[in-house]
N, C-alpha and C positions, 0 to 999 in steps of 0.2 A: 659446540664448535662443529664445523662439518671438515672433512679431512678433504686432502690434496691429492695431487700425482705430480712427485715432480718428475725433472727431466732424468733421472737415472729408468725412467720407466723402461724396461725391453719391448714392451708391447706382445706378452706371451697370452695374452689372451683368458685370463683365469679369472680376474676380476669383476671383469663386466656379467657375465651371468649368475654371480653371488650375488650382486645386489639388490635386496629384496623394493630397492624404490625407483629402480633404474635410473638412477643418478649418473652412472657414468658411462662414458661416451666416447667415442673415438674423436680424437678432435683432430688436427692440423699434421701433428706427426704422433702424438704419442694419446693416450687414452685421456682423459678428463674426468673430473665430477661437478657435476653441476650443485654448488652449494643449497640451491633452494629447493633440493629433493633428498640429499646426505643430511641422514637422523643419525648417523653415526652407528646405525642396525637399531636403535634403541626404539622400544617394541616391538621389535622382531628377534632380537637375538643380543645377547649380555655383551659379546663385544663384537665391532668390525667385522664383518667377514671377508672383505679388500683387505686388509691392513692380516689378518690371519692367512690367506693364502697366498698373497704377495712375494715370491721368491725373491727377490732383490730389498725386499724394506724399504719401497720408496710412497708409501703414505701415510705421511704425519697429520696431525691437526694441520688448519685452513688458518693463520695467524688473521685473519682479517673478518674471521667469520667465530667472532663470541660468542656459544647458545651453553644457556644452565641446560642440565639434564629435564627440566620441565620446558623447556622452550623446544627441544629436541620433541620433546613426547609430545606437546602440541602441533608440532609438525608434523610427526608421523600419524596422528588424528586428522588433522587435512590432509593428506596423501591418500590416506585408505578408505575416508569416507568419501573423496573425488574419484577412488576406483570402484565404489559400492552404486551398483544402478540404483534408483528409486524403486519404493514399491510402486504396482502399478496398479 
């Protein structure tokens, strides 16, 4: 699954540079995560680092976004081989 932000967000600013896929985002009033970049940290890190520094607790799983932990891990393989240049 890839996690949310809901509306209890403060917008305190902690979240957005933990994430090692930069999935999340300032959006319209409060911060966002763009589901098609949240691996949930998984390859990077055992759990969340949003959801670990989060003062308020406001990012739970994405109910609309279903990924086994190999779906997650396949994502975070397209993520970081689309940031790896080519040899040249």
């Amino acid at each position: 699954m890839a996690l949310m932000i809901t509306d209890e967000c403060i917008n305190c600013d902690v979240c957005e540079p933990e994430c090692p896929n930069d999935a999340i985002y300032m959006g319209l009033e409060i911060y966002e995560i763009d589901p098609n970049k949240c691996t949930e940290c998984v390859g990077h890190f055992d759990e969340p680092q949003c959801v670990q520094i989060c003062p308020v607790e406001c990012i739970p799983l994405h109910p609309d976004w279903q990924e086994s932990k190999e779906q997650l891990f396949a994502k975070y393989e397209r993520l970081t081989a689309a940031k790896t240049p080519p040899d040249a």
